[in-house]
N, C-alpha and C positions, 0 to 999 in steps of 0.2 A: 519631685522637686524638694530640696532640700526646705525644711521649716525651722528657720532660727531660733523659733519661740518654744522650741521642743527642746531642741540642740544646748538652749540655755539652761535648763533642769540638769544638765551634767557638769555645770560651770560654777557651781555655787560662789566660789569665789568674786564670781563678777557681779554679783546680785549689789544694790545701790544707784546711787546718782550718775556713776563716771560709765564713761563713754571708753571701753577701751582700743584703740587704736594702735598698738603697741604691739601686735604678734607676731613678728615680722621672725625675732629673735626670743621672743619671751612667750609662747604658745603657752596657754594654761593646760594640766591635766584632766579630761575628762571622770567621771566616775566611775564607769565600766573599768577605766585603766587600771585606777587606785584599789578598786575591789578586787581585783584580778591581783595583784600583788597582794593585799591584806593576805589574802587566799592561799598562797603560795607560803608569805611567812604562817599564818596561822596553822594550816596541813601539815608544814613540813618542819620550818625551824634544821633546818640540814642543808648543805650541801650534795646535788646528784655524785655518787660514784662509792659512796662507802657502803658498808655490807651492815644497815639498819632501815627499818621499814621504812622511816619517812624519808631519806637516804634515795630506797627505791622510788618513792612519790614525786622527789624532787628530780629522778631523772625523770619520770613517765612526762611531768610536767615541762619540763624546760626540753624532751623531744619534739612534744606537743608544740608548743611554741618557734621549735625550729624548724619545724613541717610549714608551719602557717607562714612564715618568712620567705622560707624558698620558695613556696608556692606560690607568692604574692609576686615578688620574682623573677618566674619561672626560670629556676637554676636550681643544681641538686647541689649536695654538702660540700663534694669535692672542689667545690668554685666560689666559696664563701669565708669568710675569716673576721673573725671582730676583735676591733681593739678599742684603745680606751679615747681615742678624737681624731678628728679628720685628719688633724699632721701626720699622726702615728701611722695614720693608711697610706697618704700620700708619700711618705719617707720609703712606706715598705714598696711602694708601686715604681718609685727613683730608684732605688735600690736591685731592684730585678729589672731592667733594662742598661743593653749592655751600649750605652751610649759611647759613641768616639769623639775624635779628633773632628771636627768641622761639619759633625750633624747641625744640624738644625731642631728646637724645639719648637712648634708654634704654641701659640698660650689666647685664648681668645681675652677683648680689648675690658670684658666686663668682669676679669676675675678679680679679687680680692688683695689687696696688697701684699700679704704675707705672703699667699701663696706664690704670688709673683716674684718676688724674696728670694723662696725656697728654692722656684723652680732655676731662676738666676745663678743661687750660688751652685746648685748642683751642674750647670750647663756649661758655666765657667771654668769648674774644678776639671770638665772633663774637654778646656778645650772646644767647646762647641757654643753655639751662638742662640740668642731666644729670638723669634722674632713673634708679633702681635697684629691679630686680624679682627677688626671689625664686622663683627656676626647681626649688628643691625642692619646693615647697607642694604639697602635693596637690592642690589647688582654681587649677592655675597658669594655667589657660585663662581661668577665669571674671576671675581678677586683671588676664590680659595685656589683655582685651577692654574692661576697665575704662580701663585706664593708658590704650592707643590709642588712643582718642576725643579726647585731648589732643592732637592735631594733633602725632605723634613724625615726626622727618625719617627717622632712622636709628635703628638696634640693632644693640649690641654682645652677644654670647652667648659666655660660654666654654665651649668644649663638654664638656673634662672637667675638673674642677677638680686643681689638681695639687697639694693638698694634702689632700682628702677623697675625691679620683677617681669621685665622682659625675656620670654624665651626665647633660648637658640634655636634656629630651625635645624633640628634635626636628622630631619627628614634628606635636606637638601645636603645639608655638611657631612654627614658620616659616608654616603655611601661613594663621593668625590676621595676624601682619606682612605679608603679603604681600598679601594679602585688599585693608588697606589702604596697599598702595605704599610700604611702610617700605621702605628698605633694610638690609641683611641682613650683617652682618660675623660671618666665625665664625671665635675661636680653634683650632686644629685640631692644637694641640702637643703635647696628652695625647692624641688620639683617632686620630693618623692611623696609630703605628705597631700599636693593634691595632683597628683598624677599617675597616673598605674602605668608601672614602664617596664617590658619586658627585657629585660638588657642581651638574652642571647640575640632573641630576635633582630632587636638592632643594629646589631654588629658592633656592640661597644667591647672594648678589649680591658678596662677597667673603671670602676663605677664608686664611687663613697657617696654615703651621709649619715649624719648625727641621726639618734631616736628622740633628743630631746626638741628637735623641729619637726618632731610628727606627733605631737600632742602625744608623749610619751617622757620616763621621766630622765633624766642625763645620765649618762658614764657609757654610752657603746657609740661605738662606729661601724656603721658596717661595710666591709670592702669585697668586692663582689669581681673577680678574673675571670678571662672566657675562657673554652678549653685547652686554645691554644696559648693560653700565656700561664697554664696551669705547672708547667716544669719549671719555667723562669720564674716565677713565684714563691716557689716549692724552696728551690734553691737557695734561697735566701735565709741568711742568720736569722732577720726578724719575725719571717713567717713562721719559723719553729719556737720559738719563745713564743710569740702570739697564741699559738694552736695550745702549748700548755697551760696557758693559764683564760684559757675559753670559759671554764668552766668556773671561775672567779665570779664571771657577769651575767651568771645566770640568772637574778632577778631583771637585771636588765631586757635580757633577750626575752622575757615572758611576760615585761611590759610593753616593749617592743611590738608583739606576736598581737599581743591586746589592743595597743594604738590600730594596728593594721585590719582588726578587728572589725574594728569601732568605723575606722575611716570607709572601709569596703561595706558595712552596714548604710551608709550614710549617701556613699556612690561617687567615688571620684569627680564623676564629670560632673554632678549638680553641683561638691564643691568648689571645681576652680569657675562654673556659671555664677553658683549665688556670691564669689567673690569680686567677677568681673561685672556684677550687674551694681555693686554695694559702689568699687570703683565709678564707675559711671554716673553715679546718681551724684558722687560727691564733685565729682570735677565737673560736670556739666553746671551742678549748682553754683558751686566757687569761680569758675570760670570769668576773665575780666580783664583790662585793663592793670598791667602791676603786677601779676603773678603769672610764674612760669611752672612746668608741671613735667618730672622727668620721668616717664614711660613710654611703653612701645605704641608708634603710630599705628600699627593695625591693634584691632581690638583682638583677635584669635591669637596675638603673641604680648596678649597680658596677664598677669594673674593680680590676688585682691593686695601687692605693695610697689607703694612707684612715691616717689620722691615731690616734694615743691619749694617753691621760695617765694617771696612777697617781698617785692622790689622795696631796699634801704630797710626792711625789717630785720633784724639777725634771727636767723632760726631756734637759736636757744632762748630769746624772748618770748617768739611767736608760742615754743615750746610752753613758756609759763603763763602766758594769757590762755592759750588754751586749758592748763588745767587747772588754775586759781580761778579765771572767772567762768567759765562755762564745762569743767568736769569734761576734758575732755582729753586722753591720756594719747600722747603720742612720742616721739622721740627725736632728736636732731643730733646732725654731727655728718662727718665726712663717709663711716659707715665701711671703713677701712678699702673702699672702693676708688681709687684712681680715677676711674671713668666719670660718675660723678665730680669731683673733683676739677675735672677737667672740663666738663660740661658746664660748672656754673662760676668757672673762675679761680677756683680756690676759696670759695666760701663753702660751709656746711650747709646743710638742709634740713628741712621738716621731714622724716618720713612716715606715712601712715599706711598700715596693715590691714586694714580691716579681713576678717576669718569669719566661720562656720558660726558662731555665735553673734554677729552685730547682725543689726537686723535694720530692713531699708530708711526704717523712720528715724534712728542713730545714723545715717548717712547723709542724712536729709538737713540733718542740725549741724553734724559737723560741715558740711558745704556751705550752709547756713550761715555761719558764724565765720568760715574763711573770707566769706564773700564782705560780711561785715565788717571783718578785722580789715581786709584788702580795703576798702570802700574808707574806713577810718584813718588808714594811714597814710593815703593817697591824699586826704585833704589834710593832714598832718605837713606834709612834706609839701606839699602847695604852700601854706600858711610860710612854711620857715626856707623860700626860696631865698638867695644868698643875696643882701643885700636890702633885704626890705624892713628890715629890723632898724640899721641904720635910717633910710630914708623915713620911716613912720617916727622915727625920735624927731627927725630935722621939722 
């Protein structure tokens, strides 16, 4: 079982009053990470590949670290490639698919607006049409087997949404798409730092995510093809500019290697547990009359970020009471998520993160205080019902 109170001795950052709630998109570095880097500049001060000792160090190192990657995984080098942010992977993933005239893109309903964007104008340029599946549904097999019949090229899945942090069932969706010969793109930016996801085994045909949402420090992406999409890949202008300049980001990839490190020390599954259990404690607290609360209905398709709102509160207030008066750091906004958006109207949200470092009795205050703040502005908004202002003057 994972022990927060340990977990926090690598966080020095977070030591004080506040409550951080916030890692949704802002994960802090542990110290193993940082040391592991110092390590690297301090050893080496080189780049792998020139003919001086530390030269050779900084390869031994940064193979090292690319051993522990693949591993993690399970994919060898030939199926791996990093660049400098998720567009960059995704552009190069658009780019080696030989899309026509009246394919179909599916795109699941919880991706990210940009993305959606991107995948839009490439869909368009090429003459073909996007269309959008809802991966929450209960009934999501019988919908996907529906939609497929339409002659889809590709599907786009994000696997956990990063402003409701519900997952895709995987399980169920990939092997329907595969059945027939779709190919298989999966976001993996919210699911890799607490999920250990084999991508051959799966059947995923391309896979990204950032190092700096795996408690590691920013600048890689890592894009990951199966064997079969290994030519189509290959072929591509930007996979060859990529491959040259790999070796640019080699302290990334050996903070990377140490994030993955750190997290498989720790145990996957206790962390996405001690995040679904942190969830739990705070909404079952907060829960009430006035506030709504956007995550997955089963608890096995949650992990520790999901979104809320506090009926006639604006989220960007709710945002500064929480950490002006009770220290407690979270973040609001629409979270460049559509679905959201579309869930609560077009208003923005609270969303809170809680990770490997908050610990049950910080769950317990911030529910605490939701419930307060909800409880507060409920007779707030009683007091000033429309028309009683008037009638107390008469």
């Amino acid at each position: 079982m994972l022990d927060p109170y340990k977990v926090r001795e690598d966080f020095p950052s977070i030591v004080g009053d506040y409550i951080f709630m916030n890692n949704a998109d802002s994960t802090g570095i542990p110290v193993p990470v940082l040391e592991r880097v110092l390590v690297y500049y301090n050893e080496v001060k080189s780049r792998p590949g020139f003919e001086s000792t530390p030269s050779y160090r900084a390869l031994e190192l940064y193979q090292e670290a690319l051993e522990t990657i693949l591993k993690h995984l399970g994919v060898v080098g030939e199926n791996i490639v990093f660049s400098s942010s998720n567009f960059q992977s995704l552009m190069l993933v658009l780019q080696s698919i030989e899309f026509r005239s009246n394919d179909v893109f599916l795109i699941s309903s919880n991706t990210q607006g940009k993305t959606v964007n991107l995948i839009k104008e490439y869909v368009s340029a090429n003459r073909g049409r996007m269309e959008m599946v809802d991966l929450e549904s209960e009934n999501v097999e019988e919908k996907l087997k529906a939609i497929v019949r339409k002659g889809v090229k590709a599907a786009f899945i994000n696997h956990v949404c990063g402003a409701t942090g519900v997952v895709a069932p995987l399980d169920k969706v990939v092997p329907i798409l595969k059945d027939k010969g779709i190919i298989v793109i999966l976001d993996a930016t919210y699911s890799m730092q607490r999920m250990k996801l084999n991508l051959p085994k799966m059947g995923i045909d391309y896979a990204y995510f950032k190092s700096g949402n795996m408690f590691s420090i920013e600048g890689v992406s890592v894009l990951y093809f199966s064997e079969e999409r290994t030519s189509s890949i290959k072929r591509t202008q930007g996979y060859s500019i990529l491959k040259r300049g790999e070796e640019e980001k080699h302290v990334d990839i050996v903070a990377l290697a140490a994030a993955i490190r750190y997290l498989e020390g720790l145990g996957f599954e206790d962390v996405l547990n001690h995040e679904r259990s942190l969830v739990d404690e705070i909404t079952n607290i907060a829960a009430g009359d006035g506030i709504s609360f956007y995550q997955a209905a089963s608890k096995d398709s949650r992990t520790g970020i999901f979104s809320l709102m506090i009926s006639q509160l604006p989220s960007n207030l709710l945002q500064i009471i929480l950490e002006d008066q009770f220290h407690i750091i979270a973040e609001s906004g629409g979270f460049d998520s559509p679905l959201l958006l579309q869930k609560t109207g077009g208003k923005e949200a609270l969303r809170l993160s809680p990770t490997i470092f908050n610990t049950v009795e910080e769950a317990r205050k911030v529910g605490e205080k939701l419930a307060e703040i909800r409880e507060s502005w409920k007779e707030k908004a009683v007091e000033k019902q429309p028309g009683e202002e008037s009638l107390n003057q008469a």
